[in-house]
N, C-alpha and C positions, 0 to 999 in steps of 0.2 A: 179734312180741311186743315191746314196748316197756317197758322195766322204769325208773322212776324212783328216784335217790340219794335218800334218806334224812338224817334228821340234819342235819351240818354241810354234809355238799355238796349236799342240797337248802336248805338256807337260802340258799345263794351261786348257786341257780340253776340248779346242773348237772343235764342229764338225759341219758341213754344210750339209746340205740334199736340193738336189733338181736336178730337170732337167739340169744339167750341163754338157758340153762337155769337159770342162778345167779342169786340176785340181787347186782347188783355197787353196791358204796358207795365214792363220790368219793372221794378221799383229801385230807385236810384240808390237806398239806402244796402242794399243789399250787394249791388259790386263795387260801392265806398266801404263796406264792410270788410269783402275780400280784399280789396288793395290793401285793407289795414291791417288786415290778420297777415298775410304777403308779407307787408313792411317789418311788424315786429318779426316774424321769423326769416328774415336778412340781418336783422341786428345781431341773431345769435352764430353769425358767420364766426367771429373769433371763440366760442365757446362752446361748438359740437365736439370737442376733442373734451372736455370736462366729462362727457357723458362713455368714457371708454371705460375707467374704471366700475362706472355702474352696468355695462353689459357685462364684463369680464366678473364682477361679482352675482350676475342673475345667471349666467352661465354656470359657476360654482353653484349658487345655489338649487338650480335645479338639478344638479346631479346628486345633495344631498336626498332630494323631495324622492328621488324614485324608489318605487317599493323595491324592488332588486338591482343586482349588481347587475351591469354593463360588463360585455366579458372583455379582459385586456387588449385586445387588440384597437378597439374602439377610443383609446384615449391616443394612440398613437396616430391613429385617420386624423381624430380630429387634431391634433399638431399640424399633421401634412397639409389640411383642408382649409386652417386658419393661416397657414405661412403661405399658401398659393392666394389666399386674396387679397393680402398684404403684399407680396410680389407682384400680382395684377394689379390691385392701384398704385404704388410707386411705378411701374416702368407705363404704363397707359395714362394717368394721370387722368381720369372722367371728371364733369364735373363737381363741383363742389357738395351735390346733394348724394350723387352715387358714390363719391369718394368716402363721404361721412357713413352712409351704407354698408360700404366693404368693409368698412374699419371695424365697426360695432360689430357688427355680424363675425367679423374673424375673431375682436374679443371675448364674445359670448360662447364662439365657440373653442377658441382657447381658456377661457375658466370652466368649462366642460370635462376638455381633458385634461387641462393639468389638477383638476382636484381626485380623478380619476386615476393618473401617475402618481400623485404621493400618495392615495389610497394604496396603491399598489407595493410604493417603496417603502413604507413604515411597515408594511404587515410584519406580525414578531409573533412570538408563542403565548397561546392564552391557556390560564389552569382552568380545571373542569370545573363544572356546574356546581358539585356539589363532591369536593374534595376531603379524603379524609385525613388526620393528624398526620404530619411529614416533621422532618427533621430537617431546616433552614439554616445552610451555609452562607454568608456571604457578606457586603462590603457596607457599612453604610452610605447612602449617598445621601440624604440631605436627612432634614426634620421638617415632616411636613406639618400643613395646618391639622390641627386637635380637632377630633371629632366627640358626640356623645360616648362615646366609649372610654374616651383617655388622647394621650399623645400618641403619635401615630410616626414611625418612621418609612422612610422610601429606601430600599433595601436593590442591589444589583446581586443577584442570585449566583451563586457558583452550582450549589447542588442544591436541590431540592427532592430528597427523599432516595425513590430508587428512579424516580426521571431521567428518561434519557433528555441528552444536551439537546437536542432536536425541540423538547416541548418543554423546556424549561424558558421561564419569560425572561426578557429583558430587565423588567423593573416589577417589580410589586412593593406594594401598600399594606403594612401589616400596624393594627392597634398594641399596642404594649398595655399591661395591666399598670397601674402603679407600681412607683420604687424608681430602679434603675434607669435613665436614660441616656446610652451609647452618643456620641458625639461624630459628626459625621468622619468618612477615613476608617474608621474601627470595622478588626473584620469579625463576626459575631457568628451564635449557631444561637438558634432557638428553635423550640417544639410550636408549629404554627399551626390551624386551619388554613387554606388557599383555597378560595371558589373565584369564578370569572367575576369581573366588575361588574358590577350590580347593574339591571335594567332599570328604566323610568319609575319610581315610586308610584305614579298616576298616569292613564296612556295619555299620549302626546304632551307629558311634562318635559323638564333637563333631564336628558342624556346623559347620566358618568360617562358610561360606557364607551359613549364614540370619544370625548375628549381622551381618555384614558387609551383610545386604541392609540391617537394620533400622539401619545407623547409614551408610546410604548410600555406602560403601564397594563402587563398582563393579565395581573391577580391584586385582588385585597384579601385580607384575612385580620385572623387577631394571633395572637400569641397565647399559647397554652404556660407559659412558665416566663423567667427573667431570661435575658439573655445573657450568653456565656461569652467568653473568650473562643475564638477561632482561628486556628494556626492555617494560612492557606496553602498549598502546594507551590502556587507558582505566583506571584505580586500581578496585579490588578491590570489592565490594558492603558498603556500610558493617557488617554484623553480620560478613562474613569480617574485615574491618578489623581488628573487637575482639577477634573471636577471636584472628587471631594477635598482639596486642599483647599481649593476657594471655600467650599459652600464650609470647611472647619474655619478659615477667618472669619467667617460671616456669621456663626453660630459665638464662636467665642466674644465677637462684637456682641452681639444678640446679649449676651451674657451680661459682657461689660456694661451694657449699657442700662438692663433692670439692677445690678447692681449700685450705680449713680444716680438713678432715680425711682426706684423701687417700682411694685409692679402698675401703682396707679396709675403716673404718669408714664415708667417706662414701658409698658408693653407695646401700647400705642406708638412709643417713638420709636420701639423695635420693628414695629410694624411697618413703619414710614422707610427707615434705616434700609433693614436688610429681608422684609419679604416676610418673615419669623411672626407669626402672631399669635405663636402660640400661649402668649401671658399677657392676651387683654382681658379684662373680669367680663364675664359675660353680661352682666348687668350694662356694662358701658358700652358695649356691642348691637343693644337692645335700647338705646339711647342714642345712638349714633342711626338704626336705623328709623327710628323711628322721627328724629330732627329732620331726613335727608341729608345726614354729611358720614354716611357708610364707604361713600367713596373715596374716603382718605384713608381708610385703612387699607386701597389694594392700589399698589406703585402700578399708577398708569400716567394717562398725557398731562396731567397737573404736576403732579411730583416730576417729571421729566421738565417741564416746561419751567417750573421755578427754578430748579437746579441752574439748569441752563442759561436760562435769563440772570439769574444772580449771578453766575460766573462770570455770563455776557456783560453786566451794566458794569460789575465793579472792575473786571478787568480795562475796561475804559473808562473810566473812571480813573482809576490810577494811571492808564497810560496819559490821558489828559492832562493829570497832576505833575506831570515831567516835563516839561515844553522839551529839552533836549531829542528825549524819547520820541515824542510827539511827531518831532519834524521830521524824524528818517525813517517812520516805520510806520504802516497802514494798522492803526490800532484797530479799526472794527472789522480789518481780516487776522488779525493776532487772537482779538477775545473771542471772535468768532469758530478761529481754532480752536483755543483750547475750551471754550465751552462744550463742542463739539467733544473731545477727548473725555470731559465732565459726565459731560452725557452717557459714551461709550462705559465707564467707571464706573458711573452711578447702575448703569444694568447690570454688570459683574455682579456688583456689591450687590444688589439686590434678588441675585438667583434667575434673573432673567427669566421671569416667569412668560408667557405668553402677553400677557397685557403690556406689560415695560418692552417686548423685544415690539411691539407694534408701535410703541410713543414712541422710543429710541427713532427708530427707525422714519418717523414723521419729525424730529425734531432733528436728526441726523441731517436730512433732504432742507429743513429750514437752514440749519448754518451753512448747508453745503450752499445755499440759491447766494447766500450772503459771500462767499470767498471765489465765486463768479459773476459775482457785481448784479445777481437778479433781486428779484424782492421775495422776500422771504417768506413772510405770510400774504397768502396770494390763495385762490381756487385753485389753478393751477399747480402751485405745490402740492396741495394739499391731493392732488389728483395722484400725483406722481407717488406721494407717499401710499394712498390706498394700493395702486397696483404693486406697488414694490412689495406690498404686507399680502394682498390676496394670491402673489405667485409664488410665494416663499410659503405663507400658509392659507391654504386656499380653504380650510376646511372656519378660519377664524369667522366665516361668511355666516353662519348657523351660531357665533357665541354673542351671548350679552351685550359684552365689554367692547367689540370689535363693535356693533350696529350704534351702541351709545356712544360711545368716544365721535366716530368719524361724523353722527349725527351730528352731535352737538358744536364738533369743530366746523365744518361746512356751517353750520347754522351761524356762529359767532362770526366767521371769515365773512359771510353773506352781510350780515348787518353792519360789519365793518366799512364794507364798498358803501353801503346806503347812507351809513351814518354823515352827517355835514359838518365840512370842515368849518372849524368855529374862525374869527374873524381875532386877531390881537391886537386889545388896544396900545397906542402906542405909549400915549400921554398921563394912562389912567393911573392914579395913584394905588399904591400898594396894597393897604386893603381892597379896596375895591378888585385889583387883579386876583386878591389870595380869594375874597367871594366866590369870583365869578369861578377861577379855577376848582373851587371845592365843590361848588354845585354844577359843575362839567362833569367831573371825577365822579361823583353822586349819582347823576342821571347814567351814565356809560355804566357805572359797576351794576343797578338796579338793573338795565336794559340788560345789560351780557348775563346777569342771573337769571331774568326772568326766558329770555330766548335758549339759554342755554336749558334750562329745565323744562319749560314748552317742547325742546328739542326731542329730549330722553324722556318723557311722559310717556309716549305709547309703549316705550319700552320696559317702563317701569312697570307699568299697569298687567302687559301681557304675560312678561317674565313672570316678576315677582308680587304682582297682585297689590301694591301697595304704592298709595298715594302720600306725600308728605307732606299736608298742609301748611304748615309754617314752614316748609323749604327754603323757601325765598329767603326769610330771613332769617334763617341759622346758616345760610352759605351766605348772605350778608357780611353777618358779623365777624364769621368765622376766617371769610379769606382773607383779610389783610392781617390777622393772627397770625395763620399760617405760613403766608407770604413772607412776611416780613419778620416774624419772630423764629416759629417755627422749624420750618425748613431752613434755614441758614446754620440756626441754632446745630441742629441734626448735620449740616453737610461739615461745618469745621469741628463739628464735636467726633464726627467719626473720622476724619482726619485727623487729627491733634491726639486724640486719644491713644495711638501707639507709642506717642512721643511723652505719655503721662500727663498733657494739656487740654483734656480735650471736658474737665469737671465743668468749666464755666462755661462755653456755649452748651452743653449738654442742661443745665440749669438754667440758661434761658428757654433753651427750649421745653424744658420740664415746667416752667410760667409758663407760657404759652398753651402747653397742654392742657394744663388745669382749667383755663382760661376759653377753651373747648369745651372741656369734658362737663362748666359750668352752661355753657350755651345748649348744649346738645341735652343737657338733662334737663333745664331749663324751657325748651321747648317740644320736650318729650310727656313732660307732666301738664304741657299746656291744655285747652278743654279741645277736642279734636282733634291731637295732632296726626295722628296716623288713620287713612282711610282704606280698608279692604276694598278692592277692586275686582271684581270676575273677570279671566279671561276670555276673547274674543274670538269670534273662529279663526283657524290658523290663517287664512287666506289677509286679512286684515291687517299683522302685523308687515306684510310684502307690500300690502299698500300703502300703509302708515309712511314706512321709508322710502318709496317712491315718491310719494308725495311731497314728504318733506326736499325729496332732492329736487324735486321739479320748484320749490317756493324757494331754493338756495341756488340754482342753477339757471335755472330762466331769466333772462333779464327784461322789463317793462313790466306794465300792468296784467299779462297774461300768466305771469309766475302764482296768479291767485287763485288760477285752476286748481293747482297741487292742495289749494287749503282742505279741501270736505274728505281728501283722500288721506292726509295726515292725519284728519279727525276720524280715520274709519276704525279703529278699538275705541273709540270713545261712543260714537254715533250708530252705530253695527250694534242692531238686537243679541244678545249673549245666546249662547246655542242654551239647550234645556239641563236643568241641573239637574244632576241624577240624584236616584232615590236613596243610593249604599256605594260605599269603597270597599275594596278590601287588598289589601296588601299582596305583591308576588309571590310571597311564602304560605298564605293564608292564615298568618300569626295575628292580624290586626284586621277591625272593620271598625266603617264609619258609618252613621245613618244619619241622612237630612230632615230636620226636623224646624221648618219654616226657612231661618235666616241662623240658625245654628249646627254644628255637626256634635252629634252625640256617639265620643267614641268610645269602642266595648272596651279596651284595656288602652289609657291613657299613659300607660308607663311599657308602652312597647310601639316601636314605629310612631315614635313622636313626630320627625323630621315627616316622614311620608303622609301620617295623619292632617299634620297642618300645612303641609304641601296642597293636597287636594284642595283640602278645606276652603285655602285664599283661592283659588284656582278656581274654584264655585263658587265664591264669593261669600261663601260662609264663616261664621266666626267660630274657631277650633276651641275656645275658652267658653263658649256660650252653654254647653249642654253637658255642662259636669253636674248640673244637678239634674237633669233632664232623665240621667241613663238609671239610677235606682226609680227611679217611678214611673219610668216607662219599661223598665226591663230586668228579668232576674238574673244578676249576673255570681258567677263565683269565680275561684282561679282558674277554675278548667271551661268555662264556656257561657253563654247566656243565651237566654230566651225570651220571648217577646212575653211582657203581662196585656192586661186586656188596656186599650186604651192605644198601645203606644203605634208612632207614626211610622213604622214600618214592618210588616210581622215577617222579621229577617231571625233566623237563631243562626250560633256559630259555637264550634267545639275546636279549640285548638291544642289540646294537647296529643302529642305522640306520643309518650311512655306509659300512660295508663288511658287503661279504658274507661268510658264512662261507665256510672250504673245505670243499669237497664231501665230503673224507674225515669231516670235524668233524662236519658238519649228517647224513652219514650214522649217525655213532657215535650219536646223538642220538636220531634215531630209531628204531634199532635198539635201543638200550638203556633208555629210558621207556616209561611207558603213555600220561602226558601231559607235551605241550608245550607251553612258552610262550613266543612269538615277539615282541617289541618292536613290530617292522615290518607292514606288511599283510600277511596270508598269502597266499602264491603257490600257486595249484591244481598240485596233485601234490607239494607237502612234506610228507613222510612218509606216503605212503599206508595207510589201515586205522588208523591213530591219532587219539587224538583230539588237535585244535591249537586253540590261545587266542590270537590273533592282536592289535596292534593293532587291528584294527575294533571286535572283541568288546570291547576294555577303552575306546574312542569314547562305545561305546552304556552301558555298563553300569559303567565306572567300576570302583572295587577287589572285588576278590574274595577270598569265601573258597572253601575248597576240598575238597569232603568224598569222601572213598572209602567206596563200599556195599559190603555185605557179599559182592552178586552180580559186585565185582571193576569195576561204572561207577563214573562220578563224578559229583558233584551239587555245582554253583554258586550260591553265594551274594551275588548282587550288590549295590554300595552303593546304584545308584539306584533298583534295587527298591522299595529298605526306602525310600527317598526320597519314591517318588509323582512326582505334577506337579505342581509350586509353583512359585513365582515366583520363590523363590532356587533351582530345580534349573535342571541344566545340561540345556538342550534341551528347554524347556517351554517351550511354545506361547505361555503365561499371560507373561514377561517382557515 
């Protein structure tokens, strides 16, 4: 029997079929529902093209996610396959929902392949696994960031050992012992170790590795002695030339400038300056991250955007101050240029790391909207900037810096649209206007903090495991410091400085610093400043930033869909935290012990120990006293005593054997072992052992106890696949 709505819901067309005995009537609310949902998604007629840059980025990023390499020909289809539906909708023109269709879907499938074609076109030569002492020719090219080991130089290789030219890398990363430090340009020899850049300290942690393949960086190592003098055969390929001539202005600055202000304040403003951070004290690094103002220390879209802006204001400014000027020359396309050219400068100077070449490049697209009469900050820019950064580097889709930056900019541009233009009195006396203006100023700086940090929270959380409670108000305090002292200080002090003028802004800016480095301590000793955060399953942080784009892109009240999706690393149950770590080399273990990690040697794989640590949401400082009373340890290995929360033992030495009584205690008192060395058939018989080989093939682990009393391995290269930056892929 088929019975027809009546009334309102047969005028709207609805009809109902089915075994009914009643007659049933549509309910009027439900096709006043659809017209509504209809209506808002007509509004977004002028803003489906916003949403190009996020397929062209979910495009890229799905080609990061898959466990193996795509074989080349497959990025070159998908060119052909994205350019043929972009030719089909320009010369057919469908309508406006199929049009939107074509586009995205050609996007998605153009950040496919072209993350696929530069995967292909960077490929360079990687040193082996596990290399032995060589004798290192070659150029310096910059002074990279200091690790636990020491300073660390980025070397372009000439010879390396008896390598043929074929597998000698592009760039390698070697640590220097103390004493000597070569200056970039200098061409050196030194006695080095070279192995392949290192895989994920923790499985599905940061990647060196892939960053390292995409900016050609083949090998790290350390250095067995000083470096020497090195006569080369034939001078350097003229674009290495320039590189290191710049990146030697840029170190000598670096120089000049801890010498004007010593290292307290100067390392920090070296940092801001030229990239160099190699002389900030640690302590103030660990202060900086822990206030939430670590983002000043790496040149990205703030440091570009003040530049720029301060170039921008003052150079209209003075143009204003000329009436003559004034009337024959379009000042805010003049400051507009050479802010623009500022911009260009300021990334030179600063080494043009990846972070600076993607703000450059968004603040580049701002002046440019401004010297063709568009508006400058806009969605729309801001769109234009993402795809010009995810085709040029498509791989930036997978780093930190690229998902927070463009987060938080979208976020900030978003609230700007919403924000209400305030009303000016006309009549109102002075104070009253200076009030009202300061608590404008007040509420917008508080709002653009609070949104912009809401923005980068999932990203905080899921990266780096850490929340900064007082955030708010050390980026508060801090930015009209930097704004207005700071940064200006830094930009005419490194200007003026060649000319011998550059002591006084450099001294304001070294106030300024202090003037931070009081804030950032100041709410680092506060009670809670720093909150250890577990990361969320990987799927989480994909949706955290759709979400956020759907609450920054959407326009009406249905933009609040996005909100429970932004909130998915906060609201998303944490996968299970495992029971042990233990490092790629099997030099280091961790065990979980409640809400702390108790690690077996805390003076090896520090970085990877408290890597996991935060990543499980455990605290790495927690179980330093935990490990003598739960475990016997010495310098060659430990074992579990009775009592403690994992009965995990581990031996990591390779040059001596254990004693037979030790290596018995061992096995007699674990369920599992973890051995450094190759396993020898018959060490500990009936047990399970994690040998050297195992950690060869499968690199670091995690470590799970079942309830039926086995264990279950989590390894990094798993989560890795077969790519061209993993270690022992075919594809290299």
């Amino acid at each position: 029997m088929e019975i027809e709505g009546s009334g309102e819901a047969a005028a709207h067309g609805v009809a109902w079929a089915g075994p009914l005995s009643t007659r049933i009537r549509q309910l009027p609310s439900l096709a006043l529902t659809g017209a509504w949902v209809a209506a808002q998604a007509a509004r977004q007629a002028d803003r489906w093209t916003l949403w190009t840059p996020v397929a062209l980025g979910s495009g890229a990023g799905l080609y990061f996610a898959l466990p193996r390499e795509p074989q080349p020909w497959i990025g070159w289809l998908g060119v052909a396959v994205a350019g043929a539906l972009l030719a089909a909708a320009a010369r057919w023109r469908p309508g406006r929902a199929l049009m939107a269709a074509m586009v995205l879907l050609a996007a998605g499938i153009g950040g496919f392949s072209v993350a696929k074609l530069r995967t292909d076109h960077v490929r360079s030569p990687t040193a082996p696994l596990k290399g032995p002492p060589a004798r290192l020719e070659g150029w310096v090219v910059d002074i990279a960031s200091p690790g636990q080991g020491g300073r660390r130089l980025l070397i372009a290789p000439a010879h390396v050992g008896d390598w043929p030219a074929t597998a000698t890398p592009t760039r390698v990363r070697v640590t220097l012992k103390n004493g000597y430090t070569p200056s970039p340009g200098e061409p050196i020899s030194l006695l080095v170790i070279l192995n392949a850049p290192p895989q994920p300290a923790s499985p599905g942690s940061y990647d060196f590795a892939r960053d390292a393949y995409f900016q050609s960086v083949g090998g790290v190592g350390f250095a067995l002695g000083t470096p020497q003098s090195w006569t080369p055969d034939a001078p350097a390929p003229w674009r290495l030339r320039l590189t290191m001539r710049i990146n030697a202005t840029r170190w000598a600055l670096t120089r000049r400038i801890i010498e004007a202000l010593g290292v307290e304040e100067g390392g920090l403003a070296a940092a801001m300056t030229t990239g160099h951070d190699a002389f900030i004290p640690p302590q103030q690094v660990a202060d900086l991250r822990a206030s939430g103002l670590a983002h000043i220390t790496s040149i990205s879209g703030l440091h570009m955007a003040i530049v720029g802006g301060f170039v921008f204001a003052a150079l209209r400014l003075l143009i204003a101050a000329i009436p003559w000027l004034a009337l024959r020359i379009n000042g805010k396309k003049l400051a507009a240029a050479l802010a623009l050219a500022a911009v260009l400068s300021y990334l030179v100077l600063s080494g043009w790391p990846p972070p600076a070449e993607r703000s450059a490049i968004t603040a580049c697209i701002a002046f440019g909207a401004m010297l063709v009469d568009r508006q400058a900050i806009s969605l729309h820019a801001l769109a234009v900037a993402a795809i010009a950064v995810l085709l040029l580097q498509p791989e930036a889709v997978t780093q930190p810096g690229f998902q927070m930056s463009f987060a938080a900019t979208a976020a900030l541009v978003a609230l700007a649209e919403l924000w209400p233009r305030s009303v000016r009195e006309i009549n109102a006396p002075w104070p009253i206007r200076a009030v009202q203006t300061l608590g404008a100023w007040l509420t917008a700086a508080v709002a653009a903090s609070f949104v912009a940090g809401a923005a980068t929270g999932p990203f905080a959380m899921q990266h780096f495991n850490r929340i900064s409670t007082w955030g708010l108000v050390s980026n508060l305090l801090s930015d009209p410091i930097s704004t207005f002292l700071m940064m200006p200080g830094l930009a005419l002090g490194a200007v003026l400085a060649p000319f011998g003028w550059g002591d006084g802004p450099l001294a304001v800016a070294g106030f300024a610093i202090r003037m931070i480095n009081w804030v950032s301590h100041t709410v680092a000793e506060a009670p809670f400043s720093q909150i250890t955060v577990a990361s969320g399953p990987n799927w989480t942080l994909a949706a955290a930033f759709l979400g956020l784009l759907w609450l920054c892109l959407w326009k009406g009240p249905l933009r609040w869909i996005g909100l429970p999706f932004a909130l998915a690393v906060s609201l998303t149950p944490k996968p299970a935290t495992p029971d042990a770590w233990v490092s790629g080399d099997g030099a280091a273990l961790a065990v979980r012990s409640a809400k702390a990690a108790i690690l077996f040697r805390p003076d090896v794989k520090l970085f990877g120990a408290d890597l996991w640590a935060r990543r499980r949401g455990l605290d790495p400082s927690g179980g330093a006293e935990l490990r003598d009373l739960a475990y016997d340890c010495d310098h060659w290995s430990c074992l579990p005593k009775p009592g403690a929360p994992v009965r995990i033992a581990a031996a990591w030495n390779v040059k001596r054997e254990l004693k037979p009584e030790r290596l018995a205690a061992i096995c007699d008192n674990a369920e599992l072992i973890v051995l450094r060395d190759r396993f020898q058939p018959g060490t500990c018989p009936g047990k399970l052992v994690l040998s050297g080989e195992d950690f060869e093939r499968g690199g670091s682990a995690e470590l799970f106890r079942q309830p039926d009393g086995s264990w279950k391995a989590l390894w990094a290269q798993d989560l890795r696949g077969r790519r061209p930056w993993t270690w022992g892929a075919d594809l290299r």
